[in-house]
N, C-alpha and C positions, 0 to 999 in steps of 0.2 A: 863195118857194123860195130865194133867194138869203139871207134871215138864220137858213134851216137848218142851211147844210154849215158855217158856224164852229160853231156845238153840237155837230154828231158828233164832230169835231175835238180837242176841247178833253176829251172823253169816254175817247174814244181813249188820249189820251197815259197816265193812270194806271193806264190797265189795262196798258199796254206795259213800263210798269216795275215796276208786280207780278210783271208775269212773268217780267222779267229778273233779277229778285232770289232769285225762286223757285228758276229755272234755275238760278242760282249758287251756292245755298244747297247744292244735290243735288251740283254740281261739284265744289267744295269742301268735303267733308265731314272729311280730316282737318286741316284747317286749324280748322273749325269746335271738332271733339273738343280741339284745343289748347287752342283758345280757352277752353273750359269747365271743361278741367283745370286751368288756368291762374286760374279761379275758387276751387277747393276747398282744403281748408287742406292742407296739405305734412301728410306721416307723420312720425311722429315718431321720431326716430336709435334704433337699439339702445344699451340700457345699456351701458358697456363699465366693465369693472372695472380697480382700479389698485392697486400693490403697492410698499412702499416700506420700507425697512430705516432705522429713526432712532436714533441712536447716543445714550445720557446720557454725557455729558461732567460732571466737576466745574463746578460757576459759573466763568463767564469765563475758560475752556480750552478748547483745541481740539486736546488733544495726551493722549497718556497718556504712562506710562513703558510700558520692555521688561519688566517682571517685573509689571505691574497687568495687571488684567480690563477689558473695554470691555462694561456692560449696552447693549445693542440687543433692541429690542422691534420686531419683526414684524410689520406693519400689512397689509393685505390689505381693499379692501373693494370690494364690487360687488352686483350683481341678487340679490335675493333668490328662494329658498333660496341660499344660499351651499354652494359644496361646493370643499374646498383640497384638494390635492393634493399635499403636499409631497415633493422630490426624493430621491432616497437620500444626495446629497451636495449639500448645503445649499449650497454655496460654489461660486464658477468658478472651475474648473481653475487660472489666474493668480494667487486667492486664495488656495487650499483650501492651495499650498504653503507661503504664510507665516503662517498665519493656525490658530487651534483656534476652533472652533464646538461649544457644546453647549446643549441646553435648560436654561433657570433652571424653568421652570414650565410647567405643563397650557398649550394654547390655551382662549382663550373667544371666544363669537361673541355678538355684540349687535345691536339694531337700530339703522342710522344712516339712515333717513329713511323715505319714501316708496316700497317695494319692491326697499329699498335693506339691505344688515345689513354688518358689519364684523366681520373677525377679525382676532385678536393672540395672537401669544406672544411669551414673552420668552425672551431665548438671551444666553449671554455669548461673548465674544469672547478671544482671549488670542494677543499677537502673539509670534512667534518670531525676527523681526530688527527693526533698529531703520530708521528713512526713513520717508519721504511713501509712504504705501498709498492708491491706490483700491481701498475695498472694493466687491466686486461679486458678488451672489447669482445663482442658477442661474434660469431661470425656473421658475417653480410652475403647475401646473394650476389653474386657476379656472375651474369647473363646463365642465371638459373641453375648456378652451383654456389653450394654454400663454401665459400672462402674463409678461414682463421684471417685476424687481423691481429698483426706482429703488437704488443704492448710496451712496456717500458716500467722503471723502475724512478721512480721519485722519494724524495726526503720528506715531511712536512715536519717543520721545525714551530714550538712555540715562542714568540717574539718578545723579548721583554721592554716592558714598559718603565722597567725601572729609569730616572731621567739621570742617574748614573752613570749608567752602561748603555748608553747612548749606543746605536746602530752601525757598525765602522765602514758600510757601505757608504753612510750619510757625510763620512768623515771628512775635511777641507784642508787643503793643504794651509802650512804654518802663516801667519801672515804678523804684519807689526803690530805694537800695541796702537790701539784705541785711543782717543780719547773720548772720554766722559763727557756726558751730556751736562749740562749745569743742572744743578736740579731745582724742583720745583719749586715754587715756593709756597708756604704752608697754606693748602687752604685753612680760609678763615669761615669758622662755623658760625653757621646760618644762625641766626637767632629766634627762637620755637616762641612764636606768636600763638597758638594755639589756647595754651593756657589763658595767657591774658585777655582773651577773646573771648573764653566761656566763662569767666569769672567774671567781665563788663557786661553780658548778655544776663547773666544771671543778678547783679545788682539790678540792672537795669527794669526786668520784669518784678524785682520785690519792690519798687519806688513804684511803679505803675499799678500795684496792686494796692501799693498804702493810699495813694491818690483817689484809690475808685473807692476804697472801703470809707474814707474818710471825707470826699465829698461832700458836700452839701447838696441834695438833690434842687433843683432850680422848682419854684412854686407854679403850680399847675397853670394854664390861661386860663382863666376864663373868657366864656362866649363872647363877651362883649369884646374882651379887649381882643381876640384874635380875630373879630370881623370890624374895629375898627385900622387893625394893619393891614385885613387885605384893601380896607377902603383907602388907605394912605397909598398901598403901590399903584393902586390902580390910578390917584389925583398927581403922581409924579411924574405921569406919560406924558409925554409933550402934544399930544391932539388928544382929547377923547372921544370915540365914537361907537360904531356899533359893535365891537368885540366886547368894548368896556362894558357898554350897556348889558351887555347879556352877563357878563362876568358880573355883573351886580347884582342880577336874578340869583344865581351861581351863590352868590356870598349869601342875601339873605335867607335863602333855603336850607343851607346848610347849618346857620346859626340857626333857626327854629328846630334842625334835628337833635342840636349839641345844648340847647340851651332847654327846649319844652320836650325834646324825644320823641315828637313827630317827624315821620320819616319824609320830610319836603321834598326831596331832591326826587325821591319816586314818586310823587305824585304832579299828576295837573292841577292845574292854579283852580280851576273850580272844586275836585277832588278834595286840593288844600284848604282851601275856603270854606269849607263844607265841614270838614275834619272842627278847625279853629272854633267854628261854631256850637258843635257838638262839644265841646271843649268848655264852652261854655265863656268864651273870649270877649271882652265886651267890643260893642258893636260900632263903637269908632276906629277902634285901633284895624279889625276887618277891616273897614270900609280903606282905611289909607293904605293898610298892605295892597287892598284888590286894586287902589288905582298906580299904586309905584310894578305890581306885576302885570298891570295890564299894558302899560308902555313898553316894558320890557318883550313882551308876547308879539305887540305887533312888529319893534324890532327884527325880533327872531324869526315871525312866521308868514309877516305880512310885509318887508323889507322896507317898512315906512324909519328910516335912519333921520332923526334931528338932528337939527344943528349943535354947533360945539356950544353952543351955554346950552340948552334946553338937556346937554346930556351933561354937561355939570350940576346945573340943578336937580335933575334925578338921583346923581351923585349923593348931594350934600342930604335930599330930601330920605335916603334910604337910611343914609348915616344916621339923622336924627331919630327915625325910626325905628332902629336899633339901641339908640342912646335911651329914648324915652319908652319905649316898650317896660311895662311893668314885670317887675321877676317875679312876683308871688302867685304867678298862673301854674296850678298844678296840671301836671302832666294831664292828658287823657286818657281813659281808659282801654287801650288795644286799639288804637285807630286802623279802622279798616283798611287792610290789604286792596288795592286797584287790580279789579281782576275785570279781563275782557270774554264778555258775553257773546258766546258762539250762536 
């Protein structure tokens, strides 16, 4: 009996702290959950997207002038799909006053990794005063969070035009001397015609004006002599026939209007006849007008054309009747207008 009770003893104790362990395992339950969490690998961060404005500079400059363009290209990249959202007014308030912003080109999107894409476009820049700018954009929407876009720092320098201080960017390395172009040779001045042209214009018109004031005016025609020229052109014609014939009617009608101011050429041969009468014309001279225009009439109206003497003889017969017609026949008085009776 006595080398029993160590056995139970010894029995005992493991079961004692099984069960204290147990007990403690249920007590501490969220010390436990730590413990396990504290096992498992960490989540992994959200993508976060990034935006940053990179300015081209010429090589080994960090400045423009106030009258050049600044290329900046637009970078933007994050979580694929990609979605930009660009601001209505590209620039911050602080910039937008010194500063012009416009697009050079379309945007393009590309892929830049593992669920990863990038966009770009490009914009120029053009500054309006000259000093140290920090440039700084607006933030952009990327896929519907508003993103800072990183800026930059630029020079704008005024550029002198002095032709002195010539540009030492422009500068060329040393090279040999030149030679000289031969030089010109002197132009020879024109010689200014002008003057001598309005002073020959101007003689010219005072000689032209002493001529007309000093003239002799030429002596008037009289009737007779200017119907016995047209009767001379008329006997020059190599055939005479029935143009001429009427053309003789033509002539003497017209000398009765120039010579007595009876208006012949508007009236009819009876009309005229009639008129002459009233006129008080004596009654031969009638009777040889009525038969030199009565040939002339059938001519015209009744197409009976004579022969070539028979229309020289008319010729010559009208002549004389112009020659011998007496000038002391005064006018008549208002010879009636020929008006047709409706």
């Amino acid at each position: 009996m006595q080398h029993e009770q160590p056995h139970r003893w010894r029995l005992v104790g493991p079961a004692i702290g099984l069960v204290a362990v147990v007990l403690l395992l249920h007590r501490d339950l969220p010390l436990r959950d730590a413990w396990a969490a504290s096992r498992l690998p960490a989540p992994l961060a959200p993508l976060q997207a990034t935006a940053q404005a990179v300015p081209q500079f010429e090589p080994r400059q960090n400045w423009i002038g106030l009258s050049a363009r600044l290329p900046v290209t637009l970078t933007i990249e994050g979580p694929a799909p990609l979605r930009v959202e660009l601001p209505e007014k590209l620039l911050a308030p602080e910039t937008e006053q010194d500063w012009h912003i416009r697009p050079t080109g379309p945007a393009t999107q590309t892929p830049a990794g593992p669920q990863r894409e990038k966009w770009t476009q490009p914009f120029r820049l053009t500054p309006y005063v000259p000093g140290l700018h920090t440039v700084q954009f607006a933030p952009v929407r990327v896929n519907g969070v508003e993103t800072p876009v990183a800026g930059f720092t630029v020079q704008v320098q005024v550029e002198s035009a002095d032709p002195d201080k010539p540009d030492p960017r422009q500068a060329r390395p040393i090279t040999g001397i030149e030679e000289l172009p031969p030089p010109a040779p002197a132009a020879t001045a024109e010689p200014n015609w002008w003057p001598a042209v309005l002073l020959g214009v101007v003689l010219l018109l005072a000689v032209v004006l002493a001529l007309r004031r000093f003239r002799r005016r030429p002596d008037p025609v009289s009737p007779q002599q200017w119907a016995q020229t047209a009767f001379d052109q008329l006997q020059q014609a190599p055939r005479i026939g029935a143009v001429q014939v009427e053309q003789v009617a033509v002539i003497v009608r017209e000398f009765i209007d120039r010579r007595f101011g009876i208006p012949a050429p508007q009236l009819t041969t009876g009309e005229l006849l009639t008129a002459l009468t009233a006129a008080q014309w004596p009654a031969p001279e009638v009777s040889r007008l009525q038969q030199l225009l009565a040939i002339c009439d059938q001519v015209k109206f009744a197409g009976r054309v004579p022969d070539e003497a028979e229309c020289r003889h008319l010729l010559a017969t009208a002549r004389d009747w112009v020659q011998t017609t007496p000038t002391d026949f005064q006018p008549p008085p208002a010879p009636p207008h020929p008006e047709t009776s409706s």
